[in-house]
N, C-alpha and C positions, 0 to 999 in steps of 0.2 A: 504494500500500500504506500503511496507518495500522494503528497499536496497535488492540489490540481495546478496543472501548467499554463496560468493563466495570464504568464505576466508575456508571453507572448502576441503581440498587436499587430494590426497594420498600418497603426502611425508611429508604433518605436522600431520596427525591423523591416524593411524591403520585400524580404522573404519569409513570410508567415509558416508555410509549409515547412520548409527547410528548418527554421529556426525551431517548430515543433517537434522535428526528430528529432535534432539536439537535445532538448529538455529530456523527453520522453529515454534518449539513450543515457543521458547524464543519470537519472534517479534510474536506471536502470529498468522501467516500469513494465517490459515483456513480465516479469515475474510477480508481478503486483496481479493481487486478489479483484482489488476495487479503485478505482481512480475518482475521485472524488470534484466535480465540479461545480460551481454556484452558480444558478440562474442569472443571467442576465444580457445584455445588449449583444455582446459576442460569442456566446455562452451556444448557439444554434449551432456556426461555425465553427467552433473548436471543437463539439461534439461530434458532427458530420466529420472530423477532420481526422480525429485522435480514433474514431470508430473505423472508418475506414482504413489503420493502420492494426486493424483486429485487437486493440486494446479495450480491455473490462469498462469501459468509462460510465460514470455514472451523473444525470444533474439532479442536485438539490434541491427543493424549493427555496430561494433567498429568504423568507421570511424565516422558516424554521433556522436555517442557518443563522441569520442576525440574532434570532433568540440565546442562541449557546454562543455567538462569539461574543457578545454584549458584559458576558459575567466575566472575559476577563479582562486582568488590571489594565495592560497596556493595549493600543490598538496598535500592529503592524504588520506588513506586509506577512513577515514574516508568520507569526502569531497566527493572521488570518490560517495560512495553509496549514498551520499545524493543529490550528480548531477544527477546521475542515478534513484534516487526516481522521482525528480523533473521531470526529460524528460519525464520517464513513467509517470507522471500527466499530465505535459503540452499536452502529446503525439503527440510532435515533433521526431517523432523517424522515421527507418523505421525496420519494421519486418525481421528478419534473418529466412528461412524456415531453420527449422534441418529437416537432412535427418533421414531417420530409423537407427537402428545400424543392420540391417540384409545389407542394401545399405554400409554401412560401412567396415562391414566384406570383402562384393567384391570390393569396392575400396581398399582396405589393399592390398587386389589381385594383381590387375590391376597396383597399386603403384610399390611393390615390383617387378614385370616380368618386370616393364620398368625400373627399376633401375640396376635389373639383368643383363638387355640384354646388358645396358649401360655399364656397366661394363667390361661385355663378350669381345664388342667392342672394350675396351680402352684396355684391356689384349691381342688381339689380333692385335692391331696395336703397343702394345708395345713389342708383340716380333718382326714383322714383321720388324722393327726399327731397333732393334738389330743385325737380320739375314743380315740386308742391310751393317750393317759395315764390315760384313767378307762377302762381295761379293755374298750373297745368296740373290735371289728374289724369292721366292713363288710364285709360278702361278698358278691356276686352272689345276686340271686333272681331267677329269670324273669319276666317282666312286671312287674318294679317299676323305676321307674327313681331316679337316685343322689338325688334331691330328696325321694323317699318313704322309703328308706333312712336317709335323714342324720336326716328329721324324725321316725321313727320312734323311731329311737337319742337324738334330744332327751328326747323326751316320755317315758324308762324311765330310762335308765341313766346319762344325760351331763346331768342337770338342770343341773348348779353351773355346768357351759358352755353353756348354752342359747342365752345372749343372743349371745354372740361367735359362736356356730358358725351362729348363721340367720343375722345379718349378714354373714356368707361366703359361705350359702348364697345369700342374695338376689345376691350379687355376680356367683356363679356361674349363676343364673339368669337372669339378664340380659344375660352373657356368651355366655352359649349361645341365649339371643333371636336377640342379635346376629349370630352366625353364621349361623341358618337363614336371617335376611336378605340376608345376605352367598351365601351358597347361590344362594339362588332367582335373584339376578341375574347370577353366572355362568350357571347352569342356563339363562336366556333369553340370555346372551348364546354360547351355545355350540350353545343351539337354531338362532339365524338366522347360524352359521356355517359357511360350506360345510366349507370345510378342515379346522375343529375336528371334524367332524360325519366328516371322512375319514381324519384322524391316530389317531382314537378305536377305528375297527376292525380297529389293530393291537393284536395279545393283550398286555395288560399295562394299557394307556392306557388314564386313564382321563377323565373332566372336565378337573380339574384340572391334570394333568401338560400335556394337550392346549393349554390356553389357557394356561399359562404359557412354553410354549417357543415356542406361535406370539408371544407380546408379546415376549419374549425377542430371538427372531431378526427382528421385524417386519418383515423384507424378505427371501426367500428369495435374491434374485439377489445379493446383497451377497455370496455365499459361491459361487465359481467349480465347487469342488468339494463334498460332499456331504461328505465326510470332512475336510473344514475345522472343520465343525460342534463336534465331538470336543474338539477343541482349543479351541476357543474357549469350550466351558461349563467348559474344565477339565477334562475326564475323560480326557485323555491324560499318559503320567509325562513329569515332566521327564529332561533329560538334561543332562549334565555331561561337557565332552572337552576335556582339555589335557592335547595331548603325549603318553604313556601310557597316562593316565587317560580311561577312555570308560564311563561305567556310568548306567545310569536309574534314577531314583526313585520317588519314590511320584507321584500322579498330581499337577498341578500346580493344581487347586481354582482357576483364572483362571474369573470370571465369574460368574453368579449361581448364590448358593447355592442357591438357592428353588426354581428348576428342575432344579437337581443331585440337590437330596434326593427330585424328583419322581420322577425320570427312574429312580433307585436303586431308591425304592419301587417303581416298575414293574416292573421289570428281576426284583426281588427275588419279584415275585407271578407274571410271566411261568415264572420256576423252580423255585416251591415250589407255588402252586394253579391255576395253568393245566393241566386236565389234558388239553387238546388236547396233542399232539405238531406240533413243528414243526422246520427245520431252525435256526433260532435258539434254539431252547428245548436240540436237543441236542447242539449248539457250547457251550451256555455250561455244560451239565451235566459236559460233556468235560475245561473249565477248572476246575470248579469239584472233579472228582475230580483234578484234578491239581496245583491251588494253591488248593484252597477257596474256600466260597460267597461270600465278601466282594468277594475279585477277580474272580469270575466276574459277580456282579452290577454291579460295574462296570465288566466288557467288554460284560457287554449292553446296560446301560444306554446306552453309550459308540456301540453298533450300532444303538443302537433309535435315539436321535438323528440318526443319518448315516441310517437308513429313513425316519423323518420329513420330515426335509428332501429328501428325495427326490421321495416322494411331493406334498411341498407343492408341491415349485418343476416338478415332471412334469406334476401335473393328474390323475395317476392313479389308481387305486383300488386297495388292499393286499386281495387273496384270498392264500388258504392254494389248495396246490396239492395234486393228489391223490395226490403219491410221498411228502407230509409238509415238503415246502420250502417255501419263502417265492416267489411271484414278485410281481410287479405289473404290470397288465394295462389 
């Protein structure tokens, strides 16, 4: 067993790879039991890295780590790897899954078009802003789209702002370039995916939701139960019990947001414009008349997930049944 080899980077050494055998031949680590690593920014890389040289490597959760390096005196470099030895012996740890770097490549995706859109948004409501100080409101017209609207509004009645508000506009348009290219290559990569192409024929799912829970979960068997799932994006409440005290909260948001907000929006279109009938669709109507649509759509949300991964790790295919239930066949 040896400290993990992490003080290797690729803004202190040229050669990352190179400089990782080094280490790895220095602590001699062919012979080590367990190689011990701590989650974090490079933590994906070094894994994929140190693993592909057939070594034991293992990652930590950072959090459990910080807990037992916290208790001692000194903080250093040093110290760290030899806390980090010590856990991985004790094996008081808990296991960090690294996803694949193919599952990475389309979160990079998935990342980028929500940051885009986010963007798109904030560009658009900040000229919208500006058009309101010179008396201009933007309104919807059928078949024009916000680029003819905005330019329209230049060339009458927002003259004094013209130059500022096309250089938004350009910004915006290029923003939204960018997206439909961002599109088109989920769009192909959702085409040549079986599973994506399987998750997607439950009501609600749609592209997007689909391909970000499959990079999300990248391995279906890493979760025993189906209803681990739940818990693991977050969408189950926490709970609280000492002694008397035993009460649950609101849900506990552990894990990525990005598929959380997906799964929501699903869940949310499953109950409001899905006008098939299902038995999901009238379980969540049931909560949602009896603690509103907000927690209802994140019990469904919360179920669509535990379906998905059902189906993914089954092989099966999601049909609607003809009494209006759910089965899989």
């Amino acid at each position: 067993m040896i400290p993990s080899p992490t003080t290797a980077t690729p803004e202190s050494h040229p050669d990352c790879r190179a400089d990782l055998s080094q280490i790895v031949a220095l602590h001699k680590a062919p012979n080590a039991v367990r190689i011990g690593l701590e989650s974090g920014p490079l933590s994906t890389w070094h894994w994929h890295a140190l693993k592909a040289q057939g070594l034991p490597i293992v990652c930590l959760d950072a959090r459990h780590a910080k807990a037992a390096l916290n208790m001692q005196m000194n903080k250093t470099d040093k110290n760290d790897a030899h806390g980090l030895a010590q856990i991985v012996k004790a094996g008081w740890y808990r296991e960090v899954g690294v996803k694949s770097l193919d599952s990475h490549t389309i979160r990079s995706m998935l990342g980028a078009r929500a940051q885009l859109v986010a963007m798109r948004v904030e560009v658009s409501n900040q000229i919208r802003g500006m058009l309101k100080t010179f008396g201009v409101v933007l309104r919807r017209r059928d078949g024009l789209s916000f680029e003819t609207l905005v330019s329209e509004a230049c060339s009458t009645d927002a003259g004094r702002v013209s130059h500022t508000v096309r250089a938004l506009l350009a910004v915006y348009s290029g923003l939204k370039q960018q997206i439909l290219c961002l599109d088109r290559e989920l769009a192909r990569y959702a085409k040549g995916s079986t599973t994506c192409r399987r998750l997607m024929t439950i009501p609600g799912i749609g592209l997007l939701t689909a391909i970000a829970f499959i990079t999300a979960i990248d391995d279906p068997v890493r979760f025993a139960k189906s209803s681990s799932v739940g818990a693991y994006l977050g969408l189950t409440p926490r709970r609280y019990q000492s002694g008397e005290a035993d009460h649950n909260g609101k849900i506990s948001k552990c894990g990525d947001p990005l598929v959380r907000a997906y799964l929501f929006e699903a869940a949310t279109t499953l109950l409001t414009r899905v006008e098939k009938w299902s038995a999901l669709k009238a379980w969540g109507l049931r909560i949602a008349k009896r603690s509103g649509m907000k927690k209802a759509a994140v019990a469904v949300a919360r179920k669509m997930a535990v379906i998905m991964h059902r189906l993914w790790a089954s092989g099966e295919t999601f049909r609607w049944s003809s009494t209006g239930s759910i089965e899989t066949a």
